[in-house]
C-alpha positions as CSV (number, residue, x, y, z in Angstrom):
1,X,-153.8,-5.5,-51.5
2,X,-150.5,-7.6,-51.8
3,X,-149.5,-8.1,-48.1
4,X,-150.9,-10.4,-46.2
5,X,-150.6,-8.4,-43.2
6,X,-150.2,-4.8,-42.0
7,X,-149.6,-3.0,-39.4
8,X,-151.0,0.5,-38.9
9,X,-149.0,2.4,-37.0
10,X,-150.0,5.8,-37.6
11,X,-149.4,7.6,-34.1
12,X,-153.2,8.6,-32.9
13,X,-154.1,4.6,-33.9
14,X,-151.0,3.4,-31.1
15,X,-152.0,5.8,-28.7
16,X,-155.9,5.2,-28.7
17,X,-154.6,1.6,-28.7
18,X,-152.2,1.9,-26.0
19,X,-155.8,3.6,-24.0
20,X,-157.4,0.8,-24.9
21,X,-154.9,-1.6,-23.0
22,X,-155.0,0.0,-19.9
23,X,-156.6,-2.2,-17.3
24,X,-158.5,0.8,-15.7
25,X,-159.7,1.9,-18.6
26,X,-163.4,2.4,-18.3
27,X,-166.4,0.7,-20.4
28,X,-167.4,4.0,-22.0
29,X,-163.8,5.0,-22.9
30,X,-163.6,1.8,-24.1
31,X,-166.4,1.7,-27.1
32,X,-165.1,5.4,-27.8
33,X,-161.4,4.6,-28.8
34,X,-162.5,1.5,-30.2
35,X,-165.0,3.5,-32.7
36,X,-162.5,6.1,-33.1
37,X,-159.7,3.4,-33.9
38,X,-162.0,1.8,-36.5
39,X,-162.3,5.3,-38.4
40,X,-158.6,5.3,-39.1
41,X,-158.5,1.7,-39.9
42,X,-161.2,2.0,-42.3
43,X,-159.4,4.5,-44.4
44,X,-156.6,1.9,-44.5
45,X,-158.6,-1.2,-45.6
46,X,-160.2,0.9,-47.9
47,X,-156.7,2.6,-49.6
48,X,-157.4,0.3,-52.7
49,X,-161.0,0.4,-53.4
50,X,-161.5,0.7,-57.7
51,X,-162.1,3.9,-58.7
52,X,-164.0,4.9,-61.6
53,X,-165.2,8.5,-62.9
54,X,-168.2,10.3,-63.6
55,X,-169.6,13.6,-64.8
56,X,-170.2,15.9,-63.0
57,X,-170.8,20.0,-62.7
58,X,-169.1,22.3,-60.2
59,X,-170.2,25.9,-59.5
60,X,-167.3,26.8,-62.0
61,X,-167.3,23.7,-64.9
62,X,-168.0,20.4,-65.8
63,X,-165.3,17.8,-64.6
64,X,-164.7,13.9,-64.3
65,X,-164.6,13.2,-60.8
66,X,-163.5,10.2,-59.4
67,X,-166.0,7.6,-57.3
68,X,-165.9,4.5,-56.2
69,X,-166.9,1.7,-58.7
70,X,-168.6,-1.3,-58.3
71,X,-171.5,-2.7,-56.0
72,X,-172.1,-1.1,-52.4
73,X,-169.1,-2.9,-50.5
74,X,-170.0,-5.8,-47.5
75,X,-169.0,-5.4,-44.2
76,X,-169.6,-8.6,-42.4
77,X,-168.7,-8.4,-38.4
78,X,-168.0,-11.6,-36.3
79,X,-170.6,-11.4,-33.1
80,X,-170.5,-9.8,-30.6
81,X,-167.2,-7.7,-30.5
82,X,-166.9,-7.2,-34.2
83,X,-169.7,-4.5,-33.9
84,X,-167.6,-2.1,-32.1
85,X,-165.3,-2.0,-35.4
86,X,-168.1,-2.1,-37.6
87,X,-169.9,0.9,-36.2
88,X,-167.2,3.1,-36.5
89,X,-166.4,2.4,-40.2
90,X,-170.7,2.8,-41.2
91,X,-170.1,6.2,-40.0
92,X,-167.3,6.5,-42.6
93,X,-169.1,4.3,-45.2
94,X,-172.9,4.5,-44.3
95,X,-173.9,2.8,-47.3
96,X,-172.0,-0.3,-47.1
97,X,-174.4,-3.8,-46.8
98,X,-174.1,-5.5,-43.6
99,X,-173.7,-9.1,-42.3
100,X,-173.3,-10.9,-39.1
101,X,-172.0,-14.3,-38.2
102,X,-171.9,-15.4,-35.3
103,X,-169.6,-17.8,-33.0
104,X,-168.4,-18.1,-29.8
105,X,-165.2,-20.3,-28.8
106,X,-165.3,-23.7,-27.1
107,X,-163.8,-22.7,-24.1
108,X,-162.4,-26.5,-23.9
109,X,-161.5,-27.0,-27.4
110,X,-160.9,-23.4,-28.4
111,X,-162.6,-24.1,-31.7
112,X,-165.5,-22.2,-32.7
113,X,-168.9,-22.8,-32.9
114,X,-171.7,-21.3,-35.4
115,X,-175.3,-19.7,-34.0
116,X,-176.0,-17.4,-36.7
117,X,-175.3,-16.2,-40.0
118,X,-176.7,-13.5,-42.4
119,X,-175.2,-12.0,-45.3
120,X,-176.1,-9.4,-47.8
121,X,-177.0,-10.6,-51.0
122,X,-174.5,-10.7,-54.5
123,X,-171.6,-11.0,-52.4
124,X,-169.2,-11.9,-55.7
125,X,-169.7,-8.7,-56.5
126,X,-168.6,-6.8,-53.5
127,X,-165.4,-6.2,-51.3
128,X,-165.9,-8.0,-48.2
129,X,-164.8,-6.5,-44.8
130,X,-165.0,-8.8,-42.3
131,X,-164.6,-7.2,-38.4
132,X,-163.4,-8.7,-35.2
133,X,-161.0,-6.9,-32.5
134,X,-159.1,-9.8,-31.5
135,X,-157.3,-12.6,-34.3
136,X,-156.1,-14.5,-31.6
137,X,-156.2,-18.8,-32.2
138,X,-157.5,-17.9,-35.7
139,X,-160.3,-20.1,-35.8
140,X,-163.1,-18.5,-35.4
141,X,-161.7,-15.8,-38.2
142,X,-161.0,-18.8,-40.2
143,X,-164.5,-20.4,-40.1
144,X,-166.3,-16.8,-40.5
145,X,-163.9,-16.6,-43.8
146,X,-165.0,-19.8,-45.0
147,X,-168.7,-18.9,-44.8
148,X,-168.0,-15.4,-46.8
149,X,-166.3,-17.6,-49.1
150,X,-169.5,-20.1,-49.3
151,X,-171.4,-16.8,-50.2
152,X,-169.5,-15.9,-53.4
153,X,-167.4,-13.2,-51.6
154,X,-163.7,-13.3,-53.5
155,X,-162.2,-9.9,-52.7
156,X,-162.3,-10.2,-48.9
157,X,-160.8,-8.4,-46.1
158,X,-159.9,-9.0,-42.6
159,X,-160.0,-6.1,-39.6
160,X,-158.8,-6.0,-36.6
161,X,-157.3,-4.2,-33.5
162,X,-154.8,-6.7,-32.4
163,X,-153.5,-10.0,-34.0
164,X,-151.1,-13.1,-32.4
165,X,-148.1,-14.5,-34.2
166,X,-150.9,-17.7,-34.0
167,X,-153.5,-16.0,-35.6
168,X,-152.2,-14.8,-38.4
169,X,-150.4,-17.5,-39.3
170,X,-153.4,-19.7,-38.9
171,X,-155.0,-17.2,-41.0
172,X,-152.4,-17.3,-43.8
173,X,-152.5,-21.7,-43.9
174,X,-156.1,-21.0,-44.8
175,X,-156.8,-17.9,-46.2
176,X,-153.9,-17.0,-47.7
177,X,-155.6,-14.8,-50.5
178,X,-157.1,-12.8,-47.6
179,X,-155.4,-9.8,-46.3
180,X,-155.4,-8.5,-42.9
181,X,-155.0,-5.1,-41.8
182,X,-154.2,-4.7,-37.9
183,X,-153.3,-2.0,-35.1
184,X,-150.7,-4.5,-33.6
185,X,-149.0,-7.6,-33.8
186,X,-148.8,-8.7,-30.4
187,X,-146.3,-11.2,-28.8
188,X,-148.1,-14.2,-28.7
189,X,-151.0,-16.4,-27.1
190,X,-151.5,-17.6,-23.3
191,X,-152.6,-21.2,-21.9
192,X,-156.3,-19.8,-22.4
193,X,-156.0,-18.6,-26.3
194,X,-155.7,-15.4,-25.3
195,X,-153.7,-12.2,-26.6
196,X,-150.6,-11.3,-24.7
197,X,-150.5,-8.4,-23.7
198,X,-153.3,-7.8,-25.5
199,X,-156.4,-5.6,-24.0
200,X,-158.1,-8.8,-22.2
201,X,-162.1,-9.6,-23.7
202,X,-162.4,-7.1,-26.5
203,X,-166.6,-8.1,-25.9
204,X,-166.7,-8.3,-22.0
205,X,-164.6,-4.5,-21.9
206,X,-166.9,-2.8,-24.7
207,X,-170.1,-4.2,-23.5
208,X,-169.3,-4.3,-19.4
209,X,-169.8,-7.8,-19.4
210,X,-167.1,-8.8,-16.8
């Protein structure tokens, strides 16, 4: 992928998003757009997997078919919200390897701070996916990027639901090799580090946290 950013705007993606926003929107309703979003972003982060061909016989002939080439790919999601994106694309790619790393954000410093971290295993060899609904400072993306880096990873990924003006240009100072695919661009960050108008705590809403 050559840009560094793009914004899917297919119609059911920015309605299911515009669901998603809505204050009163309940927990359960919640995880299901969210899962039902990451389908249809999937088959975008996905548009330029390599493709290679093999035999194979229909109930008429024999024919070279297309199928993806290469190692399983990784699919790495930042803890805790980045599993509501990640489910939703294993159901579209059930054999991809999984990782988790985790962080949570200084609440003070708004920088982010490491608890876990588990990848899958010849990451130089796959494309890396890595999940998180909200690229909002763009540090905690940043630091989860430099650990998939760490790993080997070099064809890497970012997902997400909703980005800030902040985010992804923090993302681009650092990673600018890395492209990221997003549902929206919003208009910018508040006092707190958080997206306006964004959808408040991706997390706290899936999970009925808060």
């Amino acid at each position: 992928m050559t840009q560094h950013l793009t914004v899917v705007d297919h119609p059911l993606v920015q309605h299911k998003l515009t669901l998603m926003r809505e204050a009163d929107t309940s927990t359960n309703s919640f995880r299901r757009l969210l899962r039902e979003i990451s389908l249809l972003l999937a088959y975008e982060v996905t548009r330029e997997m390599e493709m290679t061909t093999k035999t194979i016989q229909t109930p008429l002939c024999e024919m070279d078919a297309p199928v993806i080439a290469g190692k399983k790919m990784a699919l790495v999601s930042i803890l805790r919200a980045g599993n509501g994106l990640m489910d939703g694309i294993l159901e579209l790619i059930p054999a991809a390897r999984v990782g988790f790393i985790g962080l949570y954000r200084d609440e003070e410093t708004l920088q982010p701070v490491e608890y876990y971290n588990k990848l899958p295993q010849n990451m130089e060899d796959r494309l890396t996916i890595v999940v998180d609904p909200m690229l909002a400072t763009g540090n905690s993306s940043v630091a989860a990027i430099d650990m998939v880096k760490k790993s080997g990873a070099t064809d890497i990924r970012f997902l997400c639901l909703l980005a800030s003006p902040e985010g992804v240009a923090r993302m681009k100072e650092a990673h600018p090799d890395v492209p990221i695919i997003t549902a929206s661009l919003d208009e910018r960050l508040n006092e707190q580090g958080y997206i306006v108008p964004g959808l408040g705590d991706a997390g706290d809403r899936m999970f009925g946290t808060k």
